[in-house]
N, C-alpha and C positions, 0 to 999 in steps of 0.2 A: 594287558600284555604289551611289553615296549618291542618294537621291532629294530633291527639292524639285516639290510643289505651289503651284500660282498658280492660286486662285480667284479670278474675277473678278466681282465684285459691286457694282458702280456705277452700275447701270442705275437708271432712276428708276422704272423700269414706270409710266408714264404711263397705259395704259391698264386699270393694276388700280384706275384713281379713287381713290387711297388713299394717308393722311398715311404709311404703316406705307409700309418701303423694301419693293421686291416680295420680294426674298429673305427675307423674316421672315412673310413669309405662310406660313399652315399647310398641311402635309400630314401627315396620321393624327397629328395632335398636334403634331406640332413644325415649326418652320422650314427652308424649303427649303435654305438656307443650312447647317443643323446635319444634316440627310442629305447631304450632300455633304462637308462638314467628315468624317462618321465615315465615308464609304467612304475618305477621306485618308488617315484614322488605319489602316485594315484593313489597308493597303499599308506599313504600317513604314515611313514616308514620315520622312526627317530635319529638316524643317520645312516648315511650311505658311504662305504668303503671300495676304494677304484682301487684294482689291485695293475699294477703296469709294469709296463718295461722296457720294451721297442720302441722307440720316438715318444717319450714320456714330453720332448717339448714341444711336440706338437699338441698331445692330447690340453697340454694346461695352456697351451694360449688359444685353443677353439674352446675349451670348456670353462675357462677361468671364472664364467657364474658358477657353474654348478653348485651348489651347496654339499660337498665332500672333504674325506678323508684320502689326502693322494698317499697310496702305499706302495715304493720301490720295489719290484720283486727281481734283483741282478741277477739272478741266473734262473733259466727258466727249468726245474728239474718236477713237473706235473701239478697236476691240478690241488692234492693235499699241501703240497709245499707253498703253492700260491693261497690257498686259503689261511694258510700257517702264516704268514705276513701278517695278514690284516684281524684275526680275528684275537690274538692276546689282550688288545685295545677293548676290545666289547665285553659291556657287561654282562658275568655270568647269567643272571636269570633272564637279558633277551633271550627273544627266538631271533637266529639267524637263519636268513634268506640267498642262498647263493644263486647268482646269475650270471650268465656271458655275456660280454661283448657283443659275439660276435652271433648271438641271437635275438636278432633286434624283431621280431613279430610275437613275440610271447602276448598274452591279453591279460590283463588288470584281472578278472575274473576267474582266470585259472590261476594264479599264485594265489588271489583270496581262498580258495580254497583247497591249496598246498599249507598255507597259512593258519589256516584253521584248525588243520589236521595234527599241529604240531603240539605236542605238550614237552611235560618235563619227561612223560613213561613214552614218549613218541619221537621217531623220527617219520617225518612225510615225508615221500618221496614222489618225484612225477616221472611218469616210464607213458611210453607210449606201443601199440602194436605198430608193424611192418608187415608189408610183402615183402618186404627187400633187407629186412637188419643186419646184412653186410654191413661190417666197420664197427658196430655197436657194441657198448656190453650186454649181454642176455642178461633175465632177472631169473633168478634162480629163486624157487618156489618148494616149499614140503608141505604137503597138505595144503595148500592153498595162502601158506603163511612165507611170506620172502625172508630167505636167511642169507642171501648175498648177490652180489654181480660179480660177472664172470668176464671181461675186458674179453673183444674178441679174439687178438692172437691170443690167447692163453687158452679158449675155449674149445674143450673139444668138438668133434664132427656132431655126436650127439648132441650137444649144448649149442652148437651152430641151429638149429635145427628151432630152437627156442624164435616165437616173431616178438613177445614181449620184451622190451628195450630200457636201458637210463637212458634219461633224456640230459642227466648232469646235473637236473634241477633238484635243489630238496631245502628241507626247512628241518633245524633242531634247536635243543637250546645250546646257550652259548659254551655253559661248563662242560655237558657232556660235549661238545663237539672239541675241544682243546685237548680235554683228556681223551679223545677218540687217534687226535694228530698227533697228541705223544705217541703212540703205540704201531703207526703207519712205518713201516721198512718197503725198500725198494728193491727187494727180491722178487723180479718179475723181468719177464724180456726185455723189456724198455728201460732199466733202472730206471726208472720214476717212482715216487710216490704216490699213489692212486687215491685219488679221494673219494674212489668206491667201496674202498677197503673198509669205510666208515660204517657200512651197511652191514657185515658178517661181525665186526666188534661192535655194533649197538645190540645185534640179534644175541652176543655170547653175554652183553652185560642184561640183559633180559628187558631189552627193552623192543616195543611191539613196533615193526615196519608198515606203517597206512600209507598205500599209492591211491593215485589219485592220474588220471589222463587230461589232457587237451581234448576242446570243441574240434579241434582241429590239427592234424599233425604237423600244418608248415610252421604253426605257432613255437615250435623248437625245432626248424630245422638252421642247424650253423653255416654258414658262409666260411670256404675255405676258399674259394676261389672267386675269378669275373662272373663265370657261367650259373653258380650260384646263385651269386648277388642279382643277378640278369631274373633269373626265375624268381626269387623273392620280391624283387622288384615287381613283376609285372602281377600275381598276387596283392601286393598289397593297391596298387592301380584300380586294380578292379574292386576290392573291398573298400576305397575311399568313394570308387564310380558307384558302386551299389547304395550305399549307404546316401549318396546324394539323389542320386534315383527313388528311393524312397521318402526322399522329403520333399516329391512332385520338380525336380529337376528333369528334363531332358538330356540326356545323354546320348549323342547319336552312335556311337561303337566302342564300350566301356574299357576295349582291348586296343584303342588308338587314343587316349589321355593322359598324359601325364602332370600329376601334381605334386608341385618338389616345395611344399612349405603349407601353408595353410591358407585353404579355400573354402568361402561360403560362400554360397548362390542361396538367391528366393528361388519361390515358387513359378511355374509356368516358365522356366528361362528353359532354351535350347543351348548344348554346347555342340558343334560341330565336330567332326574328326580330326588328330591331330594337332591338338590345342596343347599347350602347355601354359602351367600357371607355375610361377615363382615368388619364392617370399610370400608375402601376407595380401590377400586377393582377396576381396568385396565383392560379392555383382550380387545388385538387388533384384526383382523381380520383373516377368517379362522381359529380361534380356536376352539377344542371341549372339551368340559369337561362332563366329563363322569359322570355315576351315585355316587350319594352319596359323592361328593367332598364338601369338606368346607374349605373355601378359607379366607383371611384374611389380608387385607391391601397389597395386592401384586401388581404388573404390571407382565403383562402375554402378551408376544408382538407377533407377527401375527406368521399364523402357526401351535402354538404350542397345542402340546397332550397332554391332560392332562386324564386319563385314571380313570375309578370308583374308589372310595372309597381312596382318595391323603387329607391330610390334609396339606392344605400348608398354611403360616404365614408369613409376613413382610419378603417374599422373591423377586427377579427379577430375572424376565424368558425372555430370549432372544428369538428372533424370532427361528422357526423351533426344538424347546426341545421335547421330548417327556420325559414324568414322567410317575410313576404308574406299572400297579394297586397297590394300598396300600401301597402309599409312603408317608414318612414324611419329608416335606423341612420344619424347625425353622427359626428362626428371623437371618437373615445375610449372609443368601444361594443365591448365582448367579450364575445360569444356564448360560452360553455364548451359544453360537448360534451354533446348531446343535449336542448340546449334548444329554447325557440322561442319567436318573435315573429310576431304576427297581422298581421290587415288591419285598415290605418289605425293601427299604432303608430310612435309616434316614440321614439327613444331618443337619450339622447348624453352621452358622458363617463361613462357606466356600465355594471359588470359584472352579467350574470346569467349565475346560477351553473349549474352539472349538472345537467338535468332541471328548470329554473324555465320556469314559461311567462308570454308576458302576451300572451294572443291577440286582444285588440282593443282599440279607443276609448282607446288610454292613452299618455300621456307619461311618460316615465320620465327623467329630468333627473338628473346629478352623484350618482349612486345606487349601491349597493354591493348587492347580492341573492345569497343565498345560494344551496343546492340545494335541489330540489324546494321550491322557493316557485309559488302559486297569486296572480297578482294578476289581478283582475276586470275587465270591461267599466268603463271611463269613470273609472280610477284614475288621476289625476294627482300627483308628485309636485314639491311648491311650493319650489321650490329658489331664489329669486330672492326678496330681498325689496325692491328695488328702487334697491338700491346694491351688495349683496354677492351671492355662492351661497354656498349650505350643502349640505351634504349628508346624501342619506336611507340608512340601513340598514338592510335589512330582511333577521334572519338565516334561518336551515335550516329550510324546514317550515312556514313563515307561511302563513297564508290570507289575502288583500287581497279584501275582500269587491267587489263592483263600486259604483261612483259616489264613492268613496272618496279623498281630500285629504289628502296627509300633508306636513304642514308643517312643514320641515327648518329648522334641523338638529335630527333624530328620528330613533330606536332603535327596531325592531318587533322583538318577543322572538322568540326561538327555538320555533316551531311554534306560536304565537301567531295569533288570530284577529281582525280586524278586522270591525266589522259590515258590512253595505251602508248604504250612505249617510253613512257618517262623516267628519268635519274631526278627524283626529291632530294634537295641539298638542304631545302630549311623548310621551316614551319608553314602551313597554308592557312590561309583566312576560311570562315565559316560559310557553308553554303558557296564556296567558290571554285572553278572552274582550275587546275594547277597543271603546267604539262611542259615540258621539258622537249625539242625536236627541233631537225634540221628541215627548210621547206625542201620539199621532194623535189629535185630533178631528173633529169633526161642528159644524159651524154652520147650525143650523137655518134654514130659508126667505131660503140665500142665491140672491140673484141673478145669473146672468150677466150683463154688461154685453152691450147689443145696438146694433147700428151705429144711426146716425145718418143 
């Protein structure tokens, strides 16, 4: 069986108040649009058809991998007409798969078996029950056999009354579905063309309606709005939190994480409350990450401490690190194994070595640091001279006294000692003593100055 998807994405979402098209709004990091594109891909789908309209150049410069068909749809007159775009293009004998945008939770598992259901004497259709099918079209049933849907303004009080629902989803082949849009008119309140109208002209050309439900109803629930997307959002939070909970993660309160990209944790790891992971996030095993860390394209390898409130970024952290509280690793910081970075350090663009610490008050800028180095309280290193960076070296063994300025591009010898309080202009000798101060005096019978 060859398959063809038709995602339909032209909606303007009017009521997301927003220049951005609604399918390019986020959930857990990415576009509702690119969750729906990859449950495509999961189906060994033979192509995929984007049907648009509203900010078409946003969609192709965030989606420009995709592997699709972009298909214009200039005026938006219902969901048959948008399907009438894209589907002349496909070959009669697929099965087409129609999907939304702007229903990004749907599961690989329930289309396979929408998918299934389809032949050439078949249309499948996926409907789900309500307590609430306000807004829906009801599925109209004889004998247990579906012969149409019923949109809900057109519905009467009786047929209101109906909880079985379209979900919008369905699967047919590709001829009959063509020949189904030839025959669709938009004699209905809305002049629209209803691509539900497919369902009572497949029932007259005798061919048999197989529904089929969702695990779960939020799996087709659409985003028309923030408050929506707010609820889908935290849904799906929790199905990424469980799903990692099951593979021996800790999670301390599954309803305070969020994960905007893709995240693995080992086994035996803790994640604290309030954490957020971005991008593409590693953390090996036996790690804990404390409250309020926001983490960011990193590898985070077994072991390591990661301590409340760390924002770290396109860094690598070797096994057994501890960081934090309220540290800063930038984009090109590597931790080696069994180091550690304090509270209130920033680093970026530099290595510290095997057992180097720098536990507080310090910036460490385009820096190279060997193993067991000791740098101090309130050591900055001056990497910027106001057009260029340089970079600082400080080898195996050094001592960085605290309040300490090392002004790059500079060489700190090999188990070499820097005083407290020094300004380094140049390189230090091995094993030696380097310090920079004025001898302390005493000015007799000065005064403090006193307010005014």
């Amino acid at each position: 069986m060859k398959l063809s998807v038709i995602i339909l994405a032209a909606g303007q979402g009017t009521r997301m108040k927003s220049a951005l098209p609604k399918v390019m709004h986020k959930l857990a990091g990415v576009p509702m649009l690119e969750h729906v594109y990859n449950r495509s891909m999961e189906l060994g789908t033979d192509d995929i058809h984007i049907v648009y309209g509203h900010g078409g150049e946003h969609l192709h410069d965030y989606c420009s991998d995709f592997d699709v068909e972009w298909v214009l749809q200039d005026e938006q007159l219902g969901t048959a007409h948008a399907v009438q775009q894209a589907s002349p293009d496909i070959d009669e004998d697929h099965i087409v798969l129609i999907l939304y945008g702007d229903v990004p939770l749907i599961k690989a598992n329930t289309l396979r078996t929408l998918i299934h259901n389809a032949t050439a004497d078949t249309v499948s259709l996926l409907t789900v029950d309500l307590q609430d099918p306000a807004g829906y079209g009801r599925i109209m049933r004889v004998e247990n056999e579906v012969v149409a849907i019923v949109e809900h303004k057109e519905a009467t009080d009786e047929q209101k009354k109906i909880s079985e629902v379209n979900t919008g989803i369905l699967a047919l082949q590709a001829g009959c579905l063509n020949e189904y849009l030839k025959q669709i008119d938009n004699n209905n309140i809305q002049g629209e063309y209803y691509l539900t109208d497919i369902i009572e002209l497949a029932v007259k050309d005798g061919k048999k309606i197989i529904t089929s439900q969702p695990e779960n109803t939020y799996e087709v629930e659409g985003v028309n709005d923030r408050s929506q997307l707010s609820k889908l959002e935290r849904i799906k939070q929790q199905e990424i939190a469980e799903a990692m909970m099951a593979d021996g993660v800790t999670v301390a309160d599954p309803s305070r994480i969020d994960i905007r990209g893709e995240l693995t944790v080992g086994n035996d790891s803790f994640i604290d409350v309030n954490c957020i992971f971005e991008g593409k996030v590693s953390v090996g095993k036996n790690v804990t990450i404390g409250a309020g860390c926001v983490i960011r394209d990193c590898t985070i390898a077994d072991g390591c401490i990661i301590k409340p409130y760390c924002v770290i970024e396109e860094a690598l952290i070797d096994n057994d690190v501890e960081v934090g509280p309220f540290a800063r690793l930038r984009p090109g910081t590597y931790l080696q194994q069994n180091s550690r970075v304090g509270n209130f350090v920033e680093v970026k663009n530099t290595q510290l070595g095997e057992g180097s610490k720098a536990s507080h008050l310090t910036y460490l800028g385009d820096t190279e640091v060997g193993s067991k180095v000791n740098i101090g309280a309130g050591t900055i290193t001056c990497n910027y001279d106001g057009a260029n960076k340089h970079k600082t070296i400080i080898k195996d063994g050094a001592f960085i006294g605290s309040d300490s300025q090392l002004v790059a591009p500079v060489t700190i010898g090999k188990n070499s000692t820097i005083g407290a309080g020094s300004t380094i202009t140049r390189d230090t000798e091995d094993g030696e003593l380097a310090l920079s101060r004025t001898a302390q005096k005493t000015i007799k019978g000065w005064q403090r100055p006193k307010k005014k």
